[in-house]
C-alpha positions as CSV (number, residue, x, y, z in Angstrom):
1,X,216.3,76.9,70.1
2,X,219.2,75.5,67.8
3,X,218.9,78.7,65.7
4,X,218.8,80.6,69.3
5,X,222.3,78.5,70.4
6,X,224.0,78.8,67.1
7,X,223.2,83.0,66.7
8,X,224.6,83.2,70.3
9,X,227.8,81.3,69.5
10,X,228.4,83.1,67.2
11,X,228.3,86.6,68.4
12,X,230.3,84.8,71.8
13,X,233.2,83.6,69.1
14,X,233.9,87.3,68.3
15,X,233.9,88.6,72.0
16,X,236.4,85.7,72.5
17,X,239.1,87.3,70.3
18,X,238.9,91.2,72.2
19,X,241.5,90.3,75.0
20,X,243.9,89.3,71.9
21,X,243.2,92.4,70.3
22,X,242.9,94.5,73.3
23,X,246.3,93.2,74.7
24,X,248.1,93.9,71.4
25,X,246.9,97.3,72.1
26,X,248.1,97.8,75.3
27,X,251.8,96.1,75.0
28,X,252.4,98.0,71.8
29,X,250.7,101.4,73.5
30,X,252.8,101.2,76.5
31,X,256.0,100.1,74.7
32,X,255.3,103.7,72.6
33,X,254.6,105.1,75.7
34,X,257.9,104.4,77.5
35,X,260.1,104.7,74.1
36,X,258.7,108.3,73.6
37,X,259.2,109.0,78.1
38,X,255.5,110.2,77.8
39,X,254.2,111.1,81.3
40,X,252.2,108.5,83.3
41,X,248.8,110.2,82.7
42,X,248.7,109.3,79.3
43,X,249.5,105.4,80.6
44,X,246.4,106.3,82.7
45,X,244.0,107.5,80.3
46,X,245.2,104.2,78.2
47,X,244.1,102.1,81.8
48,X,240.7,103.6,81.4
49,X,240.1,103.2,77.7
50,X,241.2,99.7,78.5
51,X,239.4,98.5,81.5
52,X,236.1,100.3,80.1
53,X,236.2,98.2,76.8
54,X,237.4,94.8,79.0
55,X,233.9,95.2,81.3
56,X,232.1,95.7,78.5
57,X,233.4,93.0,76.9
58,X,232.8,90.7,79.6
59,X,229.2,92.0,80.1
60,X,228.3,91.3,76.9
61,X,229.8,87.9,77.4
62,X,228.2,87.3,80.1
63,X,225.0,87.8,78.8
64,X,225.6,86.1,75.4
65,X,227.3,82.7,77.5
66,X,224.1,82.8,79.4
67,X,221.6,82.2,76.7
68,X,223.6,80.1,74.8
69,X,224.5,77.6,77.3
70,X,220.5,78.3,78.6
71,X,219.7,77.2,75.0
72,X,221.6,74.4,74.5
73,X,220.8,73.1,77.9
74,X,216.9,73.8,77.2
75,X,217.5,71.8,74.2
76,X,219.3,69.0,76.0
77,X,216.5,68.7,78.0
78,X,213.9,68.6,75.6
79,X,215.2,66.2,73.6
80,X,215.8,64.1,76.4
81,X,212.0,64.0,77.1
82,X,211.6,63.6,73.6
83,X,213.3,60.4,73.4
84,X,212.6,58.7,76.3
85,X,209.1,59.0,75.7
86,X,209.8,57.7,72.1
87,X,211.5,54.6,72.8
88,X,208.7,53.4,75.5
89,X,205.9,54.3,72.7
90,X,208.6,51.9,70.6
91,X,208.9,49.4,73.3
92,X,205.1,48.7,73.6
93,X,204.7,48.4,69.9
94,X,206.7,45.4,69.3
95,X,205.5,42.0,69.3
96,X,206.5,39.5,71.6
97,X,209.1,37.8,69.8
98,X,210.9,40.8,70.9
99,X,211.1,40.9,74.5
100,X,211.7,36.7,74.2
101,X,214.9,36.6,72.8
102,X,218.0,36.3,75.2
103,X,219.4,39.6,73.6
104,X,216.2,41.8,74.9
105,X,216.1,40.4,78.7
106,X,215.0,43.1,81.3
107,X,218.2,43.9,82.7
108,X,219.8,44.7,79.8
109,X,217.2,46.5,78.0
110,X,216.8,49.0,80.9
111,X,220.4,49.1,80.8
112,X,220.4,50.0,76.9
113,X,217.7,52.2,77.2
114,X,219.4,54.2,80.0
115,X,222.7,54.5,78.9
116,X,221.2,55.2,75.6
117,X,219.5,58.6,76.6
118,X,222.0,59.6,78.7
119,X,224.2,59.2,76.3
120,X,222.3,61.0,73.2
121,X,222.0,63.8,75.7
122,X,225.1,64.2,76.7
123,X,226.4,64.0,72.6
124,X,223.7,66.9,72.5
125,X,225.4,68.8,75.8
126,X,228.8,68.7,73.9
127,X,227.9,69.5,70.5
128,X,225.9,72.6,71.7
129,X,227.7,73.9,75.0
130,X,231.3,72.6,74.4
131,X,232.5,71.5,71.4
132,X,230.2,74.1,69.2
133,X,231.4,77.7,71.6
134,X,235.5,76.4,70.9
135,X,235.2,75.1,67.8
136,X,233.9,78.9,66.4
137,X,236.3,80.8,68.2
138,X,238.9,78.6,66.9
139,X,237.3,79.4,63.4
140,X,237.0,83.3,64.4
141,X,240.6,83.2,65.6
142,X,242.3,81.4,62.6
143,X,240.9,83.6,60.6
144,X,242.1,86.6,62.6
145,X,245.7,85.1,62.2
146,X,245.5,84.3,58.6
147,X,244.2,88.1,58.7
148,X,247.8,89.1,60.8
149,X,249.9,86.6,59.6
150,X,249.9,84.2,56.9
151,X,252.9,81.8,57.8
152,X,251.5,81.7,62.0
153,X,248.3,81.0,60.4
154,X,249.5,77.8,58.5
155,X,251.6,76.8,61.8
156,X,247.9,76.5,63.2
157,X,246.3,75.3,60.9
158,X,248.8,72.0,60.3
159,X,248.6,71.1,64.1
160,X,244.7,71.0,64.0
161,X,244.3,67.5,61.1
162,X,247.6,66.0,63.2
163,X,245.7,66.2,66.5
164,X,242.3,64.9,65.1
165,X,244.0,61.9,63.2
166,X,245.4,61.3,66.4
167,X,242.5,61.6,68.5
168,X,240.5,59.1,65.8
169,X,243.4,56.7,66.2
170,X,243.0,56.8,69.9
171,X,238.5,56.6,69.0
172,X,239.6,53.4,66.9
173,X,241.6,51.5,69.7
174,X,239.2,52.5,72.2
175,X,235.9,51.2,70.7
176,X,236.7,47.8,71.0
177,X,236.8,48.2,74.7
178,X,234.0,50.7,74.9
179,X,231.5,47.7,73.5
180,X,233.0,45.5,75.7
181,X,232.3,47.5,78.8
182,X,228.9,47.7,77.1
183,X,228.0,44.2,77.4
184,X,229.3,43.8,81.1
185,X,227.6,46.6,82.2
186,X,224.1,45.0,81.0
187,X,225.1,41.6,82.1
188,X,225.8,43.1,85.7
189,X,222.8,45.0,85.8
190,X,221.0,42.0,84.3
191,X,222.5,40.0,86.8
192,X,221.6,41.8,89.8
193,X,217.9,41.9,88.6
194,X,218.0,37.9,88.6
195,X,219.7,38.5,92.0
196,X,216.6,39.9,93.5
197,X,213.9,38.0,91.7
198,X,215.6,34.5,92.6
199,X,216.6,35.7,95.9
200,X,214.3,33.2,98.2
201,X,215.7,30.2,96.1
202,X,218.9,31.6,96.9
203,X,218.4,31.4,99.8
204,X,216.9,28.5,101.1
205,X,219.4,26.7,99.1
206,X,222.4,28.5,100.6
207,X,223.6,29.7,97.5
208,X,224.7,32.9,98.5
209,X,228.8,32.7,98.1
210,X,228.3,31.2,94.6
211,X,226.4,33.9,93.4
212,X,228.7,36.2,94.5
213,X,231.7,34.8,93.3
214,X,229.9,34.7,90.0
215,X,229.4,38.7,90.0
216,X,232.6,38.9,91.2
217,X,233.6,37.3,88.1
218,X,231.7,39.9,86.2
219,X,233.3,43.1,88.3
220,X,237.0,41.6,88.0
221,X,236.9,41.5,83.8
222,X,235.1,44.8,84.2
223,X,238.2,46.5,86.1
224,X,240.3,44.8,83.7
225,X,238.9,46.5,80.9
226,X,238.6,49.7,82.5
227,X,242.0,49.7,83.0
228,X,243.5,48.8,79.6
229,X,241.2,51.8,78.4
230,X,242.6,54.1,80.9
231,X,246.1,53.2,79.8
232,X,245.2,53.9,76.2
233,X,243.5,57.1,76.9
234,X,246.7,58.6,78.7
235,X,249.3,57.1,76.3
236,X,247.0,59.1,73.3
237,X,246.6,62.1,75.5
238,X,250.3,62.7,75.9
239,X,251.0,62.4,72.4
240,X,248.4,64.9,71.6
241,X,249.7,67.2,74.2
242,X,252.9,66.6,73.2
243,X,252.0,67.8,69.4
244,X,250.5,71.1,71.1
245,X,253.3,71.8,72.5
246,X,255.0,71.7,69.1
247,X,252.7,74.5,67.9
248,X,253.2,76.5,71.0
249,X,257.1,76.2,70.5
250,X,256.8,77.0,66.9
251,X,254.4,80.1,66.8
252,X,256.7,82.0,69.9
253,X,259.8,81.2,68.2
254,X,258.4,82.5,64.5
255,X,256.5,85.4,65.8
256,X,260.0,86.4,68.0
257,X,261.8,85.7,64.5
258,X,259.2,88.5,63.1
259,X,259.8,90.8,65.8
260,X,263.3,91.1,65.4
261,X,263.6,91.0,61.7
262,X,260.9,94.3,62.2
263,X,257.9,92.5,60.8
264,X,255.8,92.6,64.2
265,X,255.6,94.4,66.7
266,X,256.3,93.2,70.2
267,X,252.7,93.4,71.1
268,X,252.0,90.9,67.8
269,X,253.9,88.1,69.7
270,X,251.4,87.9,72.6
271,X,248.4,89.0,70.4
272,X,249.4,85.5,68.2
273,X,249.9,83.3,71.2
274,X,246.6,84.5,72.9
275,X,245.1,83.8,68.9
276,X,246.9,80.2,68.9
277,X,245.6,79.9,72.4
278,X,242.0,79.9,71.0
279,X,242.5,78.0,68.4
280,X,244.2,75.2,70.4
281,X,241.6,75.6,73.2
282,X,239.4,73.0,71.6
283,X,242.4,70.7,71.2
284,X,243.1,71.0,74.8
285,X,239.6,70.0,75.0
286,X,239.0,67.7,72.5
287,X,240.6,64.2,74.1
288,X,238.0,64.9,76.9
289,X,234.8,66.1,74.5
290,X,235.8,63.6,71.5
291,X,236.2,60.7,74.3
292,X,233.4,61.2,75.6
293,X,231.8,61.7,72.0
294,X,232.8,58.1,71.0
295,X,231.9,57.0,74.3
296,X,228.4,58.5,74.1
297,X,228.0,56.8,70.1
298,X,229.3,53.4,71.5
299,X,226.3,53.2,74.4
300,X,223.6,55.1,71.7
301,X,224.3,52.0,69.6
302,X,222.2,49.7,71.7
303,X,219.3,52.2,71.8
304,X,219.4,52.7,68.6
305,X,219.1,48.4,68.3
306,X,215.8,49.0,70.3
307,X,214.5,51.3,68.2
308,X,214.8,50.5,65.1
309,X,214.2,46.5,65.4
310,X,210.7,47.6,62.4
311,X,210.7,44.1,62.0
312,X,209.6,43.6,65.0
313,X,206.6,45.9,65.4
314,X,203.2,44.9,65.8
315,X,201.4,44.1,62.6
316,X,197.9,45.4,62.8
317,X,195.1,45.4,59.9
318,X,192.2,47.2,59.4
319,X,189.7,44.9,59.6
320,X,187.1,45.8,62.2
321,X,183.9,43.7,62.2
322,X,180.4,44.9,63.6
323,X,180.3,42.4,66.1
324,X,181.9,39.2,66.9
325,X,180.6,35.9,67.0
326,X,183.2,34.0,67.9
327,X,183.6,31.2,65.6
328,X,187.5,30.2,65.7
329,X,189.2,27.7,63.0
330,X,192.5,26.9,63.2
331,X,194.0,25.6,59.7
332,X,197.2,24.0,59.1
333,X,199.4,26.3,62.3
334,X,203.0,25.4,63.1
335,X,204.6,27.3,65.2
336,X,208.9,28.5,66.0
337,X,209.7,30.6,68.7
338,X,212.5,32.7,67.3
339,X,214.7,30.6,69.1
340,X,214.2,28.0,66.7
341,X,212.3,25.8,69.3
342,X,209.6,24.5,66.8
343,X,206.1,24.5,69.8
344,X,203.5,23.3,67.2
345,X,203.2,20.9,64.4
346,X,200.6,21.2,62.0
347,X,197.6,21.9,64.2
348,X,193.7,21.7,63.2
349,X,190.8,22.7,65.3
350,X,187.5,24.4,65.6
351,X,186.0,26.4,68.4
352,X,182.1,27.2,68.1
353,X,180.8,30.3,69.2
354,X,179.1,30.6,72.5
355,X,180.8,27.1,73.4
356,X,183.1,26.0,75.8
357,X,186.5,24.3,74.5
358,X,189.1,23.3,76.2
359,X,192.9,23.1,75.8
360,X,194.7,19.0,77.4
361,X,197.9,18.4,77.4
362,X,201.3,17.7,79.2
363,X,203.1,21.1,80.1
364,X,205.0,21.9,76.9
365,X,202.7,20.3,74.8
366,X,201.4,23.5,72.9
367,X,198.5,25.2,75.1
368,X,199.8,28.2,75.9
369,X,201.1,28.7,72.7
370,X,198.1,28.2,70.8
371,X,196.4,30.9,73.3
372,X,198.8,33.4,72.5
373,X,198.3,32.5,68.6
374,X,194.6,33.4,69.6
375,X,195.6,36.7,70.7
376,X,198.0,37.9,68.6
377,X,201.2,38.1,70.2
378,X,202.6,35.9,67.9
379,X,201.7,35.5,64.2
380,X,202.2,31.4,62.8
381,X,205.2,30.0,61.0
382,X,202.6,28.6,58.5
383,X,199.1,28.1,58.5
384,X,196.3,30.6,59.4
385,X,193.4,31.4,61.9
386,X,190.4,32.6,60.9
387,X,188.3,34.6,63.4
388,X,184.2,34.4,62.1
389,X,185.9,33.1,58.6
390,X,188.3,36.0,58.4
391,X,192.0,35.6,58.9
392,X,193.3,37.0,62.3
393,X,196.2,38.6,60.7
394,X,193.7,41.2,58.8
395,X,192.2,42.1,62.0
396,X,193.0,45.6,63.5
397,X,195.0,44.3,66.9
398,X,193.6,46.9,69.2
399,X,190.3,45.6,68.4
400,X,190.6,42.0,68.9
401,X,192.6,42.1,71.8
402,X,189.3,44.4,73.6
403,X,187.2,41.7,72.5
404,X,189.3,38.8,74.2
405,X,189.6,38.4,78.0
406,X,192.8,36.8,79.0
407,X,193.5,35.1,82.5
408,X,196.7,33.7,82.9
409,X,197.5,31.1,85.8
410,X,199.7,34.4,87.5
411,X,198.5,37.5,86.2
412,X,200.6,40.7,86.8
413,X,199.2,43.2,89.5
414,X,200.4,46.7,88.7
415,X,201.2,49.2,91.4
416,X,198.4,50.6,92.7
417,X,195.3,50.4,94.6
418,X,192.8,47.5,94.2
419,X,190.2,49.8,92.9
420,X,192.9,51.0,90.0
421,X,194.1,47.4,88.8
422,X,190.3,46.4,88.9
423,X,190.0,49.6,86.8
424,X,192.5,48.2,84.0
425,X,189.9,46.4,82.7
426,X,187.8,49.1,81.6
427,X,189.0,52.6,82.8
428,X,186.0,54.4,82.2
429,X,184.0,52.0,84.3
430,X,182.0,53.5,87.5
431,X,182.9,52.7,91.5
432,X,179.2,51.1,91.6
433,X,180.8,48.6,88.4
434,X,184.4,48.1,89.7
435,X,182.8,46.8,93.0
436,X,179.7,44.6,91.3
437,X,182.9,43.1,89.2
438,X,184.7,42.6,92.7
439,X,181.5,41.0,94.1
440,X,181.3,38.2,90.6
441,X,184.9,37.4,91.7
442,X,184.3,36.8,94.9
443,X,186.9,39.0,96.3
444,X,184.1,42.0,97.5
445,X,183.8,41.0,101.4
446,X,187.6,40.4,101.7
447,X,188.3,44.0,99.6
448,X,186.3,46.3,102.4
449,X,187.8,44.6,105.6
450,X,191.2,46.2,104.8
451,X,191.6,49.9,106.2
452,X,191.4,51.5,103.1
453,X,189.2,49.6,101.2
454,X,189.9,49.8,97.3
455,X,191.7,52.3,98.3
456,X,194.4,49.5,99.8
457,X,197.6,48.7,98.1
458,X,196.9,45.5,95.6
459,X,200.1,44.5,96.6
460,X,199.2,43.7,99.8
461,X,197.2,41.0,98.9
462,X,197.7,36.9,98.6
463,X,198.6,35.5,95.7
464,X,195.3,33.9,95.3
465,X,193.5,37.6,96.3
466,X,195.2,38.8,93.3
467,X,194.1,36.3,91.0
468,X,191.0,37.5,92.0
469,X,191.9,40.6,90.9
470,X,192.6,39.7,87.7
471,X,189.4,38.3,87.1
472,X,186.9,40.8,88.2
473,X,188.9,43.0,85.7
474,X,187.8,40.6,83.1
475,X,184.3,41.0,84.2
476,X,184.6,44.6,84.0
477,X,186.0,44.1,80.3
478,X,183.2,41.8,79.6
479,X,184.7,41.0,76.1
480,X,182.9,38.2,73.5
481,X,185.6,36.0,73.7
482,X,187.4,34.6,77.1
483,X,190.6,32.9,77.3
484,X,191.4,31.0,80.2
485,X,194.8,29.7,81.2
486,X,194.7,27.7,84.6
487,X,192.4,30.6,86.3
488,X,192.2,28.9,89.4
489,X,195.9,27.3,89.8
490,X,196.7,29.0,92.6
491,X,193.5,29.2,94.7
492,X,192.7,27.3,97.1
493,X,190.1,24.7,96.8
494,X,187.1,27.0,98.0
495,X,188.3,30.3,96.0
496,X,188.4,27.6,93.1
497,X,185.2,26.7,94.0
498,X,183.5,31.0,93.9
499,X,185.8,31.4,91.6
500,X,184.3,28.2,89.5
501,X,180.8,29.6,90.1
502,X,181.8,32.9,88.5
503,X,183.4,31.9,85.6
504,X,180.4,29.5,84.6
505,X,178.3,32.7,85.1
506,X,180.7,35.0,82.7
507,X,180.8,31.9,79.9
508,X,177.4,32.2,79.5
509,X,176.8,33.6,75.7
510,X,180.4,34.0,75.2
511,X,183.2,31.8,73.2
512,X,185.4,30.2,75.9
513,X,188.5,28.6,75.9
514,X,190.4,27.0,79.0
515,X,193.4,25.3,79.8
516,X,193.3,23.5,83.4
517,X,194.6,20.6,84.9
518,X,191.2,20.5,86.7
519,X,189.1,17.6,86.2
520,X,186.1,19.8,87.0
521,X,187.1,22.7,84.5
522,X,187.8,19.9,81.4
523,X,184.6,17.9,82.0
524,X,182.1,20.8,81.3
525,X,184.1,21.7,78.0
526,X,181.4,20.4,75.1
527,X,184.7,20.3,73.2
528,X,188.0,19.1,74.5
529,X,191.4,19.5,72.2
530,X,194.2,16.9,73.5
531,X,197.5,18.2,72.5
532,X,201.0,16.3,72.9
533,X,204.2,17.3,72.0
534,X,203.2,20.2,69.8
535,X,200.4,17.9,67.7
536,X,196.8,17.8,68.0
537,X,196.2,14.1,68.4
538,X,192.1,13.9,69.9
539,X,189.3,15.9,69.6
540,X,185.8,15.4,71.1
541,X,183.9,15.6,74.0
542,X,184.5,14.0,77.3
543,X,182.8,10.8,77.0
544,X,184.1,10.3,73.5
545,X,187.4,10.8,74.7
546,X,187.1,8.7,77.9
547,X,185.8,5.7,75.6
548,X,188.9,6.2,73.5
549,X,191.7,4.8,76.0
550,X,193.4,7.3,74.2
551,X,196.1,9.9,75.4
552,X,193.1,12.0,77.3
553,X,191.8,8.9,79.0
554,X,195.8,8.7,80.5
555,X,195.7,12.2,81.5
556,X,192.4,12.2,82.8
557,X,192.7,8.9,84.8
558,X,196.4,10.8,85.8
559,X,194.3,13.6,87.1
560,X,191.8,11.1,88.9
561,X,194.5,9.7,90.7
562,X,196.1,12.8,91.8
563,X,193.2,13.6,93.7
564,X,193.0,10.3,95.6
565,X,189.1,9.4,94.3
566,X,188.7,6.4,95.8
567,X,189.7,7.9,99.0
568,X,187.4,10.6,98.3
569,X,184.9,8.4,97.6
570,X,184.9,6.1,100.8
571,X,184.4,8.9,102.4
572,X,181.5,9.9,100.9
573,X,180.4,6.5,101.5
């Protein structure tokens, strides 16, 4: 296609210099013509010569500006598909320390991304279908004049490096407001995101005049700064049309000089302007084409950031086991966000296989960190994990992560029908599986009372409905190792209890691991961690713990308390 585009701009730059030559013709014929009183059929016979060769010209031209700007636009669009399916292959590869840092937030990614490939394809549009077509029949034409005329040849070709040190001048002053405008547009869009997610806190606290003013904050430096780049565009605009001009001026008043000193004839003085005309055409267009060049390189910048962040792609190994026990150690592990909030100090622990552990602590003392240790989404600061004595960093991630089940206390529900997000878990899976898994998490008889079934939109469904969800695609994944971060937080108390009943069903034979704030949950670990501020400060089981006074005993009698047992148990009474 670029070899297509580039053959047919080529031939297009040569048809673009036949009304030069053609008009030469004519004014010089006719001004023969009339000097000779020759009669007006010969002035006709020059008409026909002349409109014949014009049509054919512009037939040809025609056809020829068709499949280049077919090519260039076929190109334009390729690429774009190209890309944007490149940078969401990118995207998914990186690790999470990625899409946790303030810089990469989900406004202004999209925003990046976006403008990005818009604004590679438009640098593509320009270079093929405007900048490339003038810039050879500038080429084409300066050499035609060089050809004609040596001195109206240099006149043309001094104007060109004045204009283009101009026009990087105005690229230079222009940049600075061009990242600018960068920034506010992906802390507006950013913004507006927040706007929508927070908007029943907003809401219910009256907020809504503060977080406009606070847009409006945004919008007012935005105008500012379009406006200062506005006023520099035109003030660099009228200085290069000013220097045009200049050559304009200069070529009619050497070519007239020519003409009467007998040097040209009068036909030469048009057939140099039309020339000059083409070779100032891409002038004339260039504070548009180069503006929007530099503008286009300014927003590419950011999706260029996003792609080439390597260092934050996914490390993988190769190390793919037979089958996996489930034996987890845990030597040694701090942990730093990239932040530079240190989450874990120094942490030891072992997990037996086909046991249930599970993870006590304070929120913010270091469970949820350690579970996404576990899974790879982050690798430690120092120390290691071994996985059945092996570290976890030599495992092959796409295999580890299928043999680890992960509930989280709100699990995402993609759009989609039930019978689809259920399907996540295992897409080759049958109907007759996806509904047995429906049935383990107890969400089956409320599933086929909706009109369509599975068929139903999963976001039509409660909060707790969805956590169910989430965990009969776990038993559809039916991996070795489960990971369990408050399951049942936002059930109520019977869900907790089928959903309870479930989950003792799926530990069965498998290597568990569960952070709840359920007394229920933590009393049938056979290992219980106690975590607080980042350290590991018990292990043991829940009697030993209990007997301790320790932290756990605080947290558990905490727990005891928040449910009101002596209450409870008067009533039993």
């Amino acid at each position: 296609m670029v070899a297509a585009t580039l053959l047919l701009t080529f031939l297009g730059s040569f048809a673009a210099q036949v009304n030069a030559v053609i008009l030469k013709y004519t004014v010089d014929t006719i001004n023969n013509l009339m000097v000779a009183h020759e009669p007006l059929s010969k002035g006709f016979h020059l008409l026909g010569i002349i409109s014949v060769v014009l049509l054919t010209k512009e037939l040809v031209n025609s056809v020829v500006q068709f499949g280049q700007k077919f090519y260039g636009e076929k190109l334009r669009i390729f690429i774009t598909r190209d890309i944007s399916q490149t940078i969401v292959e990118k995207i998914l590869s990186y690790r999470m320390e990625f899409y946790t840092s303030d810089e990469n937030e989900s406004g202004k990614l999209q925003t990046r991304i976006d403008a990005g490939i818009s604004s590679l394809t438009r640098l593509v549009q320009n270079f093929f279908i405007d900048i490339l077509p003038l810039f050879a029949n500038a080429f084409v034409a300066l050499v035609i004049m060089f050809y004609a005329n040596v001195y109206v040849g240099l006149v043309s070709l001094c104007i060109i490096p004045i204009y283009f040190y101009i026009s990087q001048l105005q690229a230079t002053k222009l940049s600075g407001f061009r990242r600018r405008m960068r920034n506010y547009r992906e802390t507006k869009n950013n913004g507006i995101i927040s706007l929508i997610e927070s908007i029943t806190v907003i809401k219910s606290f009256v907020r809504e005049s503060t977080e406009a003013d606070r847009h409006e904050k945004i919008q007012f430096e935005m105008t500012e700064n379009q406006l200062q780049t506005r006023k520099t565009s035109f003030i660099f605009e009228s200085i290069k049309s000013f220097v045009e001009q200049i050559g304009v001026v200069i070529i009619i008043i050497l070519t007239a000089y020519f003409v009467l000193n007998n040097q040209m004839t009068i036909g030469a003085i048009m057939f140099h302007i039309m020339l000059f005309n083409n070779v100032s055409s891409p002038i004339r267009q260039l504070h548009r084409i180069y503006d929007e060049v530099n503008d286009a390189l300014i927003y590419s910048e950011g999706f260029f950031d996003i792609l080439e962040s390597e260092q934050e792609v996914e490390t993988s190994g190769n190390y793919i086991p037979e089958k996996i026990v489930g034996l987890i150690e845990v030597k040694n592990v701090d942990f730093v966000y990239p932040n530079g909030t240190q989450a874990l100090y120094d942490i030891n622990f072992t997990v037996k296989p086909n046991e249930t552990s599970a993870l006590v602590g304070l929120s913010g003392a270091g469970k949820s960190t350690i579970i996404n240790l576990l899974d790879k989404f982050y690798l430690p600061s120092s120390g290691q994990i071994f996985l059945d004595g092996v570290d976890l960093i030599d495992y092959n991630t796409d295999f580890l992560r299928k043999n680890i089940g992960l509930v989280l206390q709100k699990n995402h529900i993609f759009k989609g029908t039930i019978a689809e997000n259920i399907l996540y878990g295992n897409p080759e899976a049958s109907q007759e599986e996806v509904i047995e898994a429906a049935k383990q998490a107890y969400i089956h008889e409320q599933v086929i009372q909706l009109p369509k079934s599975y068929d139903s939109d999963a976001h039509l469904l409660s909060g707790g409905q969805q956590q169910r969800i989430a965990i009969a695609r776990l038993f559809l994944k039916n991996p070795p190792i489960i990971f369990l971060d408050e399951p049942t937080a936002s059930l109520d108390a019977i869900a907790t209890e089928q959903i309870k009943k479930s989950l003792d069903a799926i530990k069965k034979d498998r290597t568990v691991i569960i952070i709840s704030h359920s007394i229920s949950q933590i009393i049938d670990a056979s290992n219980i961690i106690v975590l607080e501020k980042g350290r590991c400060v018990e292990k043991g089981t829940h009697d030993e713990l209990y007997d301790n006074k320790g932290t756990y005993y605080q947290i558990f009698m905490a727990m005891a308390n928040s449910l009101n047992i002596d209450k409870i148990t008067q009533t039993f009474e």
